[in-house]
MIDOSE-1310 file (N, C-alpha, C; in nm, 2 decimals, decimal comma, always signed):
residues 266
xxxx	+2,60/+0,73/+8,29/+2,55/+0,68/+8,16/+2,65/+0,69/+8,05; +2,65/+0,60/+7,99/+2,78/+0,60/+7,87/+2,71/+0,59/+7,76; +2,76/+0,68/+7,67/+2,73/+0,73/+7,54/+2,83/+0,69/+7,42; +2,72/+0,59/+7,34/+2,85/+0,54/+7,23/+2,87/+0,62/+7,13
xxxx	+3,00/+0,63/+7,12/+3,09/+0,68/+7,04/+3,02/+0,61/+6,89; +3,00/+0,77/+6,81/+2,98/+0,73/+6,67/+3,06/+0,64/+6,59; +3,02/+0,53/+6,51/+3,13/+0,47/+6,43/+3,21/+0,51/+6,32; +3,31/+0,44/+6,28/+3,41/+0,51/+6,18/+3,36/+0,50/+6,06
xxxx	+3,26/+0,37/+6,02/+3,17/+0,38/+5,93/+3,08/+0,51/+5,87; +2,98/+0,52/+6,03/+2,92/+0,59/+5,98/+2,98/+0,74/+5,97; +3,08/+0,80/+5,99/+3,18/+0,90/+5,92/+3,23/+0,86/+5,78; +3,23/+0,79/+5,74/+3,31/+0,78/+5,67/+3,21/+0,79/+5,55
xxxx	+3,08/+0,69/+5,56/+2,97/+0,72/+5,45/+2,94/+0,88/+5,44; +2,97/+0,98/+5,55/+2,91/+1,08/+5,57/+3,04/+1,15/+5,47; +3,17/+1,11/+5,46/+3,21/+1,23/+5,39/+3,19/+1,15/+5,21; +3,15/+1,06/+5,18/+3,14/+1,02/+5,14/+2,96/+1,05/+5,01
xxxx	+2,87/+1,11/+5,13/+2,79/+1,14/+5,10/+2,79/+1,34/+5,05; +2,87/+1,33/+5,07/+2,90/+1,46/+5,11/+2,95/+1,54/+4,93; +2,87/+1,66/+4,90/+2,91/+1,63/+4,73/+3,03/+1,75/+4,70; +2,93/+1,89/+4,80/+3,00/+2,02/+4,76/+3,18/+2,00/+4,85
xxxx	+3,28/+2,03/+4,73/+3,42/+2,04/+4,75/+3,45/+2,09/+4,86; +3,45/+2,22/+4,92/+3,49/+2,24/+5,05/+3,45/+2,16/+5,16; +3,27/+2,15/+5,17/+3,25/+2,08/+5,27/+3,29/+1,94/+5,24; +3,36/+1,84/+5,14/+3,39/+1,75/+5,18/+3,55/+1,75/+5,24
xxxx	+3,60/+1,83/+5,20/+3,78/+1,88/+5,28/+3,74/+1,92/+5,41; +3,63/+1,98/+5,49/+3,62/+1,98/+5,60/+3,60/+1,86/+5,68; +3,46/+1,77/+5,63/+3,42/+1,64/+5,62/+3,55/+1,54/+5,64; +3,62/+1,51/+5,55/+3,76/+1,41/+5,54/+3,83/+1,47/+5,66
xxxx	+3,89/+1,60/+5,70/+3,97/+1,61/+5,81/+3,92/+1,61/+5,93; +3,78/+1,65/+5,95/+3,72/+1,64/+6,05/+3,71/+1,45/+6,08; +3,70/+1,39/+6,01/+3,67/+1,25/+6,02/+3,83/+1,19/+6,09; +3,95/+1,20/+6,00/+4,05/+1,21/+6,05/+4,10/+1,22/+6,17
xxxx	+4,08/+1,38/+6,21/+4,10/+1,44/+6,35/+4,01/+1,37/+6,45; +3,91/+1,33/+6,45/+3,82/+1,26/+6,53/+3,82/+1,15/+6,57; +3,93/+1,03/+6,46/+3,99/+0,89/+6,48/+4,10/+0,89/+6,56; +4,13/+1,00/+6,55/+4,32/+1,02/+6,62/+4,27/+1,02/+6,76
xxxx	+4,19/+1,14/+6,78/+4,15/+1,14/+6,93/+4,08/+1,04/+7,02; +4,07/+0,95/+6,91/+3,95/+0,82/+7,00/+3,79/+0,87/+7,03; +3,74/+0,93/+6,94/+3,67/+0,98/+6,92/+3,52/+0,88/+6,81; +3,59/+0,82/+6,80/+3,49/+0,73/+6,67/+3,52/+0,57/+6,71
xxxx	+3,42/+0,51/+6,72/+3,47/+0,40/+6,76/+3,50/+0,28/+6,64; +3,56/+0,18/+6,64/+3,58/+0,10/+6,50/+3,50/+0,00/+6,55; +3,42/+0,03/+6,43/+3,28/-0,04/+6,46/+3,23/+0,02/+6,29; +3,14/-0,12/+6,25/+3,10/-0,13/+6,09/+3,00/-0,14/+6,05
xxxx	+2,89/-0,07/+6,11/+2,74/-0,04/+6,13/+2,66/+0,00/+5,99; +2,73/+0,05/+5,91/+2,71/+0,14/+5,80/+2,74/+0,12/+5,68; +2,65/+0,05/+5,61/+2,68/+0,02/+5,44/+2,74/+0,15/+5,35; +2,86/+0,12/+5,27/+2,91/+0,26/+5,21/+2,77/+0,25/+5,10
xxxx	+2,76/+0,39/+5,04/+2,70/+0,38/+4,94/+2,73/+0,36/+4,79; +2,66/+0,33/+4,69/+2,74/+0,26/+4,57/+2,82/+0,38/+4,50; +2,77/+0,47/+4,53/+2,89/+0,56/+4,45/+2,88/+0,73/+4,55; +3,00/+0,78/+4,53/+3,02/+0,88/+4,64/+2,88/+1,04/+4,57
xxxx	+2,85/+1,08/+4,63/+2,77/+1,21/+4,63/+2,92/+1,29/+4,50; +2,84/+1,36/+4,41/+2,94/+1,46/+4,33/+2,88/+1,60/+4,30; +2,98/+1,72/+4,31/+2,89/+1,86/+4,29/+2,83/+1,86/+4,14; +2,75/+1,95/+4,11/+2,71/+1,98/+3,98/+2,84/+2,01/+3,87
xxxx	+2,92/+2,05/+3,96/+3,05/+2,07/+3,82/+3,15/+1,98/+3,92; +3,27/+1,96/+3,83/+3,27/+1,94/+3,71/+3,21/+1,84/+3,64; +3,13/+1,87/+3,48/+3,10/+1,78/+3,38/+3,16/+1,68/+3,38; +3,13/+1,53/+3,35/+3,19/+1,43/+3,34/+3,18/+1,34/+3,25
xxxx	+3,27/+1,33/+3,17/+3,32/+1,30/+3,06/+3,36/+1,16/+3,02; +3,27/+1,06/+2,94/+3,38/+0,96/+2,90/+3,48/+1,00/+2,86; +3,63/+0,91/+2,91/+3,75/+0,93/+2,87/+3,77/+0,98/+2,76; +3,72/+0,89/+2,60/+3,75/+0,95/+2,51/+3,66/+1,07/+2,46
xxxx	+3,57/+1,13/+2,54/+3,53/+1,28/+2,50/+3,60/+1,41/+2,59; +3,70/+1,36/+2,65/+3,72/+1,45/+2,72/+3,86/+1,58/+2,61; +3,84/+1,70/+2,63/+3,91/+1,79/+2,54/+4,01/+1,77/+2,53; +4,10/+1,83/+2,43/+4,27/+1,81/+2,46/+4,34/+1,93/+2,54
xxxx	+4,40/+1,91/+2,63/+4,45/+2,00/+2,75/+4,48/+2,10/+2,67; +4,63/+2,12/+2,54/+4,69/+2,23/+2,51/+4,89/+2,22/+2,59; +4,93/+2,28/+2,49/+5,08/+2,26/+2,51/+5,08/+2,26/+2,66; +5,18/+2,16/+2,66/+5,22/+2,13/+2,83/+5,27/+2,26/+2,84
xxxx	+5,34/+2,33/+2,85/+5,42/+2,49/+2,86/+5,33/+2,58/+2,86; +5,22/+2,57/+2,77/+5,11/+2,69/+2,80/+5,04/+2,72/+2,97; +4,98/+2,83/+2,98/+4,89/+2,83/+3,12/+4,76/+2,75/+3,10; +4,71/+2,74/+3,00/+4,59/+2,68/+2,94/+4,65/+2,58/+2,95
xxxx	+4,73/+2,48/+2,91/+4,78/+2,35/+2,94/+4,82/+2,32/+3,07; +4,84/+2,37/+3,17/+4,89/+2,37/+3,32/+4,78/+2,37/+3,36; +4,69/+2,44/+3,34/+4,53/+2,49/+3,43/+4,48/+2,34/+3,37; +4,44/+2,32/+3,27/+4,39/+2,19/+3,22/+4,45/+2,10/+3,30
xxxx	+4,62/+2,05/+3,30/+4,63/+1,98/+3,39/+4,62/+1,94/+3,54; +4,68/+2,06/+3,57/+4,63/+2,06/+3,71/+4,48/+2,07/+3,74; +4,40/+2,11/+3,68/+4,23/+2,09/+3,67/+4,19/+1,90/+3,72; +4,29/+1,85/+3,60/+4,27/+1,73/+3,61/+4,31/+1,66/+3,70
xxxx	+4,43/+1,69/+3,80/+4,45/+1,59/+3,89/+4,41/+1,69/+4,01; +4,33/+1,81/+4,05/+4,26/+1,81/+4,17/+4,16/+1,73/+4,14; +4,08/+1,69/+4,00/+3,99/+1,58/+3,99/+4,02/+1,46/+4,05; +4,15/+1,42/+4,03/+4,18/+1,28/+4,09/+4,22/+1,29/+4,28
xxxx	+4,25/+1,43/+4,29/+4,20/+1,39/+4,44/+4,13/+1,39/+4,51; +4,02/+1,45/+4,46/+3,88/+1,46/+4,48/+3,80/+1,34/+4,52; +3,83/+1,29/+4,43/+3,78/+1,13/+4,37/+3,88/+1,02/+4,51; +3,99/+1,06/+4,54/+4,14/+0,98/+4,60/+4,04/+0,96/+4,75
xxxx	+4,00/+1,14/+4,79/+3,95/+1,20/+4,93/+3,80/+1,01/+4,88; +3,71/+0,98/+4,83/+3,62/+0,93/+4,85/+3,65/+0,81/+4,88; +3,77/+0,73/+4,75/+3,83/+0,64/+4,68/+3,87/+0,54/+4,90; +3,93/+0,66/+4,98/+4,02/+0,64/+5,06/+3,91/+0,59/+5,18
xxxx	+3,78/+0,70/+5,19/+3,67/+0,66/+5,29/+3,63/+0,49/+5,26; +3,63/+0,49/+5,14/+3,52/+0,43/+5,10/+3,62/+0,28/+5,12; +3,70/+0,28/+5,11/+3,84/+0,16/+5,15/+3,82/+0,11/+5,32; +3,80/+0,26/+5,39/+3,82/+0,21/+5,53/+3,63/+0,17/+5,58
xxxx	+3,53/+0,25/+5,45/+3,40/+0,21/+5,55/+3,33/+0,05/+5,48; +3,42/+0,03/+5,36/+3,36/-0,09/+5,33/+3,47/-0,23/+5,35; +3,55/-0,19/+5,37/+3,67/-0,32/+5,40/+3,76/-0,34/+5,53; +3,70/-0,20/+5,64/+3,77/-0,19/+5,76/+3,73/-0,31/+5,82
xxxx	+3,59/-0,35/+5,85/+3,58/-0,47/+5,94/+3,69/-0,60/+5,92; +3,75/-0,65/+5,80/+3,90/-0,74/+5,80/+3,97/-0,72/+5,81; +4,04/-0,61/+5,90/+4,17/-0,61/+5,95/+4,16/-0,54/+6,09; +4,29/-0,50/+6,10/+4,31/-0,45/+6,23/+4,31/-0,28/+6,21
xxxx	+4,27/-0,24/+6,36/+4,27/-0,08/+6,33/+4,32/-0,02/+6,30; +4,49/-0,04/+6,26/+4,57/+0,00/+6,18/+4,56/+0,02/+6,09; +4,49/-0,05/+6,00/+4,40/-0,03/+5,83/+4,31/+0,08/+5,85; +4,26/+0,15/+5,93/+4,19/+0,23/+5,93/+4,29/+0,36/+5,96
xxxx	+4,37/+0,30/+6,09/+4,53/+0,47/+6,10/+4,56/+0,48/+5,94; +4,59/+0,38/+5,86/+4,68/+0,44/+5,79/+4,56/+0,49/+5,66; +4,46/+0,44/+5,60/+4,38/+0,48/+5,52/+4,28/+0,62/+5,53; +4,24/+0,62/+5,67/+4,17/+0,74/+5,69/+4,28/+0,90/+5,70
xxxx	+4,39/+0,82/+5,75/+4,55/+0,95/+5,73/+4,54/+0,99/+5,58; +4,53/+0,89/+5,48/+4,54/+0,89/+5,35/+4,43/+0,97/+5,32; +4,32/+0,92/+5,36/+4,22/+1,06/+5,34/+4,20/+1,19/+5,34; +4,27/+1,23/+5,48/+4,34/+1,33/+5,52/+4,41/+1,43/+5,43
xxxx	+4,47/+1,33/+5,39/+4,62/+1,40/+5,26/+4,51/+1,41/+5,09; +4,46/+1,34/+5,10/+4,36/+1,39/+4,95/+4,32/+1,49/+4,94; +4,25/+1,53/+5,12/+4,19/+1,64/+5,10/+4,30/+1,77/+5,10; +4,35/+1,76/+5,17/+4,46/+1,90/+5,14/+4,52/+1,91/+5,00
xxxx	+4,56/+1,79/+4,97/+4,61/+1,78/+4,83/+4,52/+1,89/+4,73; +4,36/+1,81/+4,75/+4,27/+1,92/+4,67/+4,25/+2,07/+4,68; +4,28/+2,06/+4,82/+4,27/+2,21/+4,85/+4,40/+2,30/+4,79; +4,50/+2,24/+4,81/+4,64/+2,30/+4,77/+4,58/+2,33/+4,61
xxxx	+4,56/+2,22/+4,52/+4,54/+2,21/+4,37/+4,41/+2,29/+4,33; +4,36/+2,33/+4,44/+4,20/+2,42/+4,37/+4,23/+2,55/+4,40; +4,30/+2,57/+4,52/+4,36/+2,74/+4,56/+4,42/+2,76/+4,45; +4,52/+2,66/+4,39/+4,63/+2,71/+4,30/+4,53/+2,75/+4,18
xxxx	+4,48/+2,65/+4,08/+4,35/+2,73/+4,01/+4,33/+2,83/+4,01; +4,24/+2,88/+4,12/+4,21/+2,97/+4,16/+4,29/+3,14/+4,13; +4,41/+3,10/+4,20/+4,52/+3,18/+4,22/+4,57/+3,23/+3,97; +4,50/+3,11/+3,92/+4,53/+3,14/+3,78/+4,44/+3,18/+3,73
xxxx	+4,31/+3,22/+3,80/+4,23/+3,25/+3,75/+4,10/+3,16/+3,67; +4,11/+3,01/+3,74/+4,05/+2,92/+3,72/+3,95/+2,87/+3,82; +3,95/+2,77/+3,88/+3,88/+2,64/+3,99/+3,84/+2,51/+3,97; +3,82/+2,43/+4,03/+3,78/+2,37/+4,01/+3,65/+2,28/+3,94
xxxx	+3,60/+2,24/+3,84/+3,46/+2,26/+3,82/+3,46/+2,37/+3,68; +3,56/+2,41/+3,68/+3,54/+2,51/+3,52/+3,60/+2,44/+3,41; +3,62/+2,30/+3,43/+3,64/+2,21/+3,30/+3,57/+2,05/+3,31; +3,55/+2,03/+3,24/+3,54/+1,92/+3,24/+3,66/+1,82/+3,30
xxxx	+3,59/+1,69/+3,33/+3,64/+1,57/+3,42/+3,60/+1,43/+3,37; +3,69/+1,33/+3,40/+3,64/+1,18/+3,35/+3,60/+1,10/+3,44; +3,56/+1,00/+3,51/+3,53/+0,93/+3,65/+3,61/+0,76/+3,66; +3,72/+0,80/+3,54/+3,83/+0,64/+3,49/+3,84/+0,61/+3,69
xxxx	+3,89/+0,69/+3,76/+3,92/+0,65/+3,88/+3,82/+0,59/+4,00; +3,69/+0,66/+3,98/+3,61/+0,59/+4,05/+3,54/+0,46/+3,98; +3,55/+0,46/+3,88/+3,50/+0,36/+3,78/+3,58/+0,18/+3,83; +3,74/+0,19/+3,88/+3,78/+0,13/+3,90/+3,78/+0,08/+4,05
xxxx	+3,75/+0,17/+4,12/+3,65/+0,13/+4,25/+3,52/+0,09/+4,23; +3,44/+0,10/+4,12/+3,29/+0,06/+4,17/+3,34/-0,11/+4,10; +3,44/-0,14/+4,03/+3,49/-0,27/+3,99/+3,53/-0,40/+4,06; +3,51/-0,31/+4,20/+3,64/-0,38/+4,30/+3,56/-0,35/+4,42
xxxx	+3,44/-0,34/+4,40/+3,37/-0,34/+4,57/+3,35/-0,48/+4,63; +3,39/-0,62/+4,57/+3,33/-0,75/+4,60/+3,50/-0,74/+4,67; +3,60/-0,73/+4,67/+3,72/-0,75/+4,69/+3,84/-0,67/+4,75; +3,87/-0,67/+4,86/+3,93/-0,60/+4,91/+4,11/-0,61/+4,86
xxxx	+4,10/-0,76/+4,85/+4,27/-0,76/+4,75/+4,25/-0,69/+4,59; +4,12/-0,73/+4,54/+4,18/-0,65/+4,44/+4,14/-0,49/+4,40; +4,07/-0,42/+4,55/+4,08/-0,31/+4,53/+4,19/-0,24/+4,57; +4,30/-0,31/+4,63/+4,45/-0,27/+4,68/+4,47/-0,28/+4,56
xxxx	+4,51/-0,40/+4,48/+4,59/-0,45/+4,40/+4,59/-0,35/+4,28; +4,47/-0,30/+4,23/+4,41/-0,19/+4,10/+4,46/-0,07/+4,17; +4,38/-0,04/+4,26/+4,37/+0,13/+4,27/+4,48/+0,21/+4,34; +4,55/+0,18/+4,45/+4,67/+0,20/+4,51/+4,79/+0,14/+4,41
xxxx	+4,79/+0,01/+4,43/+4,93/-0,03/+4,35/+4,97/-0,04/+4,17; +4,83/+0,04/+4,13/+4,83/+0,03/+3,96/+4,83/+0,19/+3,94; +4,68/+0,24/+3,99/+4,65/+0,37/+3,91/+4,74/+0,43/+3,98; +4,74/+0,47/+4,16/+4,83/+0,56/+4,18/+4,96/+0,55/+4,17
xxxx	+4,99/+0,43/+4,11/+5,19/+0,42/+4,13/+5,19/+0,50/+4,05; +5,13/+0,47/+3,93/+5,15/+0,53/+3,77/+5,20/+0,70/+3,79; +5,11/+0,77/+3,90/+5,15/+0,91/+3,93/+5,31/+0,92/+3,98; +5,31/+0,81/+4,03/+5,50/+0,81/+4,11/+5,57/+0,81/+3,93
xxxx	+5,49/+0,74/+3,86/+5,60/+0,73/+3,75/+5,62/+0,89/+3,68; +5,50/+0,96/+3,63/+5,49/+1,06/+3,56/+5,49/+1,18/+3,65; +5,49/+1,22/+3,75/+5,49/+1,33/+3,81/+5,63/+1,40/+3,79; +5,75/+1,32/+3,82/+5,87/+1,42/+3,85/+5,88/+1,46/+3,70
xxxx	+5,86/+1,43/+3,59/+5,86/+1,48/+3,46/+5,74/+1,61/+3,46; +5,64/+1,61/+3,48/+5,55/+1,74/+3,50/+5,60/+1,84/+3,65; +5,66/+1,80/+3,69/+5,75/+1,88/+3,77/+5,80/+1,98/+3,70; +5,92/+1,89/+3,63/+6,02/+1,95/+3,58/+5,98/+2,04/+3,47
xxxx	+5,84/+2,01/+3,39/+5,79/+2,13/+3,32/+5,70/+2,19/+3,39; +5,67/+2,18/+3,47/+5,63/+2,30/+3,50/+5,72/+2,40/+3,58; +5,87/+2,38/+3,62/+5,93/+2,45/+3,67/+6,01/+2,50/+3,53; +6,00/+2,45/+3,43/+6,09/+2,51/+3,30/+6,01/+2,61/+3,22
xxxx	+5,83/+2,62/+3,27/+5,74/+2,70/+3,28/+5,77/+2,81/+3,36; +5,84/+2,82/+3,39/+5,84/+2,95/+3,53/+5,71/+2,94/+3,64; +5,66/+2,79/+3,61/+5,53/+2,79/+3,72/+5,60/+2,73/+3,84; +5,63/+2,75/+3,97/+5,76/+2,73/+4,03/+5,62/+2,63/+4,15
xxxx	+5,51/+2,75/+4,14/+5,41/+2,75/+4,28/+5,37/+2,63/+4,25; +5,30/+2,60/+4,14/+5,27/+2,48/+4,07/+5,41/+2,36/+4,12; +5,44/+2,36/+4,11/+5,57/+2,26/+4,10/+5,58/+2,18/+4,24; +5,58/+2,32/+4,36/+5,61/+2,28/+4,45/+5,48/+2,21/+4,52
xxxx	+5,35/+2,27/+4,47/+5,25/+2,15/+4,52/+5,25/+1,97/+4,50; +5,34/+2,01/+4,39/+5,31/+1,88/+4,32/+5,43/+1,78/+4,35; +5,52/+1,84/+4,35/+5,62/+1,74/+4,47/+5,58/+1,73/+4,58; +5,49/+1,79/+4,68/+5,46/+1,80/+4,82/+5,38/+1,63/+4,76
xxxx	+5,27/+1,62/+4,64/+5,20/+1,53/+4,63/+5,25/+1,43/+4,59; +5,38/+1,41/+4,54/+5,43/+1,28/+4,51/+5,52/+1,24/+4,65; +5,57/+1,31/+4,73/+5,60/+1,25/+4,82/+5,51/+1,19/+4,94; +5,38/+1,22/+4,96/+5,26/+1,14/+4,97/+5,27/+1,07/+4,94
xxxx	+5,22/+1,08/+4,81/+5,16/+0,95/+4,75/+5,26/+0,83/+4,77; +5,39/+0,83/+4,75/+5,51/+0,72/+4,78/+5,45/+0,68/+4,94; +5,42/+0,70/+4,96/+5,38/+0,66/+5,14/+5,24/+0,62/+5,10; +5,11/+0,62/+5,04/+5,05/+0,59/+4,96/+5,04/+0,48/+4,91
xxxx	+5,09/+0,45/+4,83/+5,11/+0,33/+4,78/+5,20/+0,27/+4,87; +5,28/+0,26/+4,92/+5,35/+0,18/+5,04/+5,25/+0,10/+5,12; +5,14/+0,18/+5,17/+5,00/+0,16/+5,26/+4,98/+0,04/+5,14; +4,90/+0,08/+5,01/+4,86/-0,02/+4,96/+4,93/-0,18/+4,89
xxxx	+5,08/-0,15/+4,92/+5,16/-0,29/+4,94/+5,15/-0,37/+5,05; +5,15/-0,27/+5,14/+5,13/-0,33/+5,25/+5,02/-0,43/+5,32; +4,95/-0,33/+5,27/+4,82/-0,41/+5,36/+4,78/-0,53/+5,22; +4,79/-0,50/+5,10/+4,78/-0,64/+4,98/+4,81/-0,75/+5,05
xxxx	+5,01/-0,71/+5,10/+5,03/-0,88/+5,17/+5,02/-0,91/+5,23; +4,93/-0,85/+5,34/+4,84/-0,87/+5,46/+4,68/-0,93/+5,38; +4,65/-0,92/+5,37/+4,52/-1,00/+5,28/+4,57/-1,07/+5,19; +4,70/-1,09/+5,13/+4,72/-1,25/+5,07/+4,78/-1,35/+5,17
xxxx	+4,85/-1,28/+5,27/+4,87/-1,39/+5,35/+4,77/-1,44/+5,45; +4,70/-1,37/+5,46/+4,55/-1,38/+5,55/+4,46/-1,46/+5,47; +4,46/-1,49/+5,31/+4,39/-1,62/+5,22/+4,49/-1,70/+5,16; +4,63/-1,69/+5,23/+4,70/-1,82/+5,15/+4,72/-1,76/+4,96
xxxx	+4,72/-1,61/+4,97/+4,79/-1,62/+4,79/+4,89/-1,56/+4,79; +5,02/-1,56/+4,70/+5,15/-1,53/+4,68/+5,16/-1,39/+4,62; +5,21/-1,28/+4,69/+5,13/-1,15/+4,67/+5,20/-1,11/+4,51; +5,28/-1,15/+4,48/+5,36/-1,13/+4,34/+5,26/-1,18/+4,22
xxxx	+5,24/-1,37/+4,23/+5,18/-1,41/+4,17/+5,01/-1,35/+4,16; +4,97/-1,36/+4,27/+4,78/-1,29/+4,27/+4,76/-1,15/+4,24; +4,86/-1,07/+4,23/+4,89/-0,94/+4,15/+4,87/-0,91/+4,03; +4,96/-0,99/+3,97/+4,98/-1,00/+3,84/+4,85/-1,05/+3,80
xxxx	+4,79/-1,19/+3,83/+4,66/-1,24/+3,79/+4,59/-1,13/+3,80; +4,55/-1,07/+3,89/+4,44/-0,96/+3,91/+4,47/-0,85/+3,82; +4,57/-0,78/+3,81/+4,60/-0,68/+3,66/+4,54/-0,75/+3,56; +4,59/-0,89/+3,55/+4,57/-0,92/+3,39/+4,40/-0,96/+3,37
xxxx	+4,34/-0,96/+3,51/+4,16/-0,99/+3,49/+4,06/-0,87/+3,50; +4,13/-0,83/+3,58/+4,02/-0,67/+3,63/+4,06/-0,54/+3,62; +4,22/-0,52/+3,54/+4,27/-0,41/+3,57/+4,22/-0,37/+3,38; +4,14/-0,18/+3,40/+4,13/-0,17/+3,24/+4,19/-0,10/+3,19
xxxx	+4,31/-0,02/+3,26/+4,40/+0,01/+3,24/+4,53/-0,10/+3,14; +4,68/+0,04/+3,11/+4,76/-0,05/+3,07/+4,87/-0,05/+3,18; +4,96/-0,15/+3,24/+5,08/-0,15/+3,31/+5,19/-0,08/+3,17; +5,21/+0,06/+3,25/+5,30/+0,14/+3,10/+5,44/+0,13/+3,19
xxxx	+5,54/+0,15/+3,13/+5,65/+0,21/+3,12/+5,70/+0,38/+3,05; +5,74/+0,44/+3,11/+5,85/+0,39/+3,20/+5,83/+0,41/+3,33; +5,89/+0,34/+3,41/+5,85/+0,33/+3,57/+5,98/+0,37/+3,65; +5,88/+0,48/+3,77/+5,98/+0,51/+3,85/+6,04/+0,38/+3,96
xxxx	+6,12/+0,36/+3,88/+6,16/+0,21/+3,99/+6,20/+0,28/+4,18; +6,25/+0,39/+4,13/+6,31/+0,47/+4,29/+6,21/+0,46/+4,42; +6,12/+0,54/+4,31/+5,94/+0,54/+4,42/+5,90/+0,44/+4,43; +5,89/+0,40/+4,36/+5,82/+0,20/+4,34/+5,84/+0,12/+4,47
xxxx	+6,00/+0,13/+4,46/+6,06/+0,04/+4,58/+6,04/+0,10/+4,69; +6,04/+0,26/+4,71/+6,01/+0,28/+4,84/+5,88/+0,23/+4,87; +5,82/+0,21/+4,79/+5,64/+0,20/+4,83/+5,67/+0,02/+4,84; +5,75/-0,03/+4,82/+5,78/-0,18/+4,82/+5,67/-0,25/+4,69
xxxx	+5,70/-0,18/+4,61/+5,64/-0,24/+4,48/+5,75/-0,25/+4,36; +5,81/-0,37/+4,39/+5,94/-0,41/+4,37/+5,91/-0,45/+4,20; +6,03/-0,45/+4,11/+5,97/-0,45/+3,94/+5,96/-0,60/+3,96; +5,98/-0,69/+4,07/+5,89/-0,86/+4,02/+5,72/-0,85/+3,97
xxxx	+5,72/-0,73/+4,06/+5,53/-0,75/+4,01/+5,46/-0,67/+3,90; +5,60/-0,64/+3,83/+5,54/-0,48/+3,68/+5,61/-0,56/+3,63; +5,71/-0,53/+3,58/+5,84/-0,52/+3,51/+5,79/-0,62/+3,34; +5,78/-0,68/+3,35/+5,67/-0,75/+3,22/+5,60/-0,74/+3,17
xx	+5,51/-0,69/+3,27/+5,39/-0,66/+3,21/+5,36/-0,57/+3,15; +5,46/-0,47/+3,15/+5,40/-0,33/+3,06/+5,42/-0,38/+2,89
């Protein structure tokens, strides 16, 4: 008798449903580990849900109510920050499921190796950035948070180009741009532990966004659009963000997000 193999879908709604923080970092790697082994079959049985399950903390904030962190150099300004981007991996761990359980059926199962990997890496990412918290006497959930990042996924569920096009190749470059500068203070901070998480996460992320170049010109050449030109259109219609400068052109290009498709528009 042969027994089918759960689908990648329905994992994938599951870490997705999934609210409290640890169990969703077990959830994402468990899902992970289970693809690699041939364990899940790709198969797309399973409608994602419209928005991912969230714990009771942290509070969530329209953008412009959210507090002012405090001197970058302070510990209160470090804890605030780094508070705020375990938020955005939190959000990256759902952002990533929710890419491979509502848009995996159009491509090849490659799109699922490399996105559900990506998931993978969100979730450690959070765990690295919540221990450290922790480690200051904080956690996660003890400040307030904004939802700008999932907001730009519930924008982009009709479209699989322009949920590449926004969320990979817009919000997260933006981190390739600003991170090696919060590096560098927080290592002029004497926060050294801090620092080194956060290079571990930009060198991710450049592989990261690479995935999301990638697979964009795989879906414009799969509808006949010019991935430079339908970029640019889609920033300038759906993106509510700003294309800022200055940009790490270094990272950019590794990720093959070459300055024909920014460089103006900021």
């Amino acid at each position: 008798m042969t027994i089918a193999l759960p689908s990648v879908a329905t994992v994938a709604r599951a870490v997705l449903e999934t609210a409290e923080p640890a169990a969703k970092i077990k959830a994402a790697r468990r899902a992970a580990r289970a693809w690699r082994q041939g364990d899940l079959a790709h198969r797309f049985d399973t409608e994602m849900p419209a928005a991912p399950a969230r714990p009771d903390r942290p509070e969530l904030l329209l953008p412009g109510r959210m507090p002012r962190r405090g001197k970058a150099g302070s510990e209160r300004g470090r804890i605030a920050l780094l508070h705020a981007l375990a938020h955005i991996e939190f959000t990256a761990i759902d952002l990533a499921f929710d890419l491979v359980g509502r848009f995996g059926a159009q491509f090849s199962r490659s799109f699922v190796d490399d996105w559900i990997s990506v998931g993978a890496d969100e979730a450690i990412h959070f765990a690295l950035l919540d221990r450290r918290l922790r480690a200051l006497g904080s956690g996660y959930g003890a400040l307030p948070a904004h939802a700008g990042l999932w907001e730009a996924a519930d924008a982009t569920t009709d479209d699989v180009v322009a949920r590449l096009a926004v969320v990979p190749m817009a919000l997260e470059a933006r981190g390739l741009d600003v991170t090696p500068v919060t590096v560098e203070r927080f290592v002029a901070a004497g926060d050294v532990a801090s620092a080194r998480i956060l290079q571990r996460i930009y060198h991710d992320e450049i592989r990261h966004v690479g995935y999301g170049t990638k697979w964009f010109g795989i879906a414009c050449e799969t509808n006949g659009f010019v991935p430079v030109t339908h970029w640019r259109a889609i920033i300038l219609a759906r993106f509510r963000g700003i294309v800022k400068a200055p940009f790490n052109g270094s990272a950019r290009d590794s990720a093959g997000l070459t300055r024909e498709f920014y460089a103006d528009l900021a």
